[in-house]
N, C-alpha and C positions, 0 to 999 in steps of 0.2 A: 411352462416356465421358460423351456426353451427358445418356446417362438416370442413370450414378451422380452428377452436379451437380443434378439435380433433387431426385434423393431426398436429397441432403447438404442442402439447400436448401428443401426443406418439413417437414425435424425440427425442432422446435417449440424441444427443446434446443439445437439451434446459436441462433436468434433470439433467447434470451435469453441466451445467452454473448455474444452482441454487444451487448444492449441493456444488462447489466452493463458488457461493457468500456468503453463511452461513457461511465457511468456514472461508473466507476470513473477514468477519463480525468479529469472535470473533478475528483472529489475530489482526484485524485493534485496537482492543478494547485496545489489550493486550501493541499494538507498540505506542498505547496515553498514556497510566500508565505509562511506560518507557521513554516517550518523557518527562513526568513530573518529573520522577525521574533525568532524564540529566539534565534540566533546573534548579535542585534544587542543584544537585552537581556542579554547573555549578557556581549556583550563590554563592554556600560556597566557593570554590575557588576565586573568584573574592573579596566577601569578605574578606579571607584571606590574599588574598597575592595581591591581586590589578589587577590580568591581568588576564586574559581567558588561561583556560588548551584546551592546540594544539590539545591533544588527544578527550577530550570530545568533543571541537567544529566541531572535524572530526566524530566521532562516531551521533553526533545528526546531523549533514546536512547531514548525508547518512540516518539516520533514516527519516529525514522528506522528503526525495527523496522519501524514502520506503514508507512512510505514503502515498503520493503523487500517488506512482505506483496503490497499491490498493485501492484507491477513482476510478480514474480510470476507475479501474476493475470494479467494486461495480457499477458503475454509467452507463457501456458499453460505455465509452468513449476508450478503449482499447481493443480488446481478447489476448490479449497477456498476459499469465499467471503473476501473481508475485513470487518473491522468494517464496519458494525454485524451482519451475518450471520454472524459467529459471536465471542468473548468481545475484548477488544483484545489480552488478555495471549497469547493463540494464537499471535500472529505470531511471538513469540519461540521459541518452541517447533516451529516450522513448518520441514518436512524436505523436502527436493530429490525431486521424484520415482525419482530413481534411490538416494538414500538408502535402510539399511534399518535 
């Protein structure tokens, strides 16, 4: 048991799935503060003027795709990197491992 925790543990591939998922950790942080900031310009529009701005509602359903792609990640329901490692529009497109 010992020596299979060793050898899990000097693959070179486990160390950077971890140093991605820290990685990917603080983005995920960063793309929730922003997701809060959309939903606030989101809601003063609406306020204002009574209808949803086309543009924000397109910028936050890509964001919450993106939020989506790196849970994902974070969770090994995916190895398929997220942005910027591979296109932004992927996430949409992005299938469950037991998908076929």
């Amino acid at each position: 048991m010992e020596e299979q925790i060793n050898t899990h543990l000097s693959q070179v591939q486990i160390w950077k799935r971890i140093f991605l998922m820290l990685l990917f950790a603080v983005v995920l942080t960063l793309v929730r503060w922003l997701a809060w900031a959309v939903i606030l310009l989101q809601l003063f529009f609406v306020l204002l003027s009574g209808e949803k701005n086309a543009h924000i509602l397109s910028f936050g359903r890509g964001l919450a795709i993106y939020d989506y792609h790196l849970l994902l990640f974070l969770v090994f329901g995916t190895d398929t990197l997220p942005f910027p490692f591979s296109p932004w529009a992927m996430s949409a497109d992005l299938k469950l491992p037991n998908e076929k």
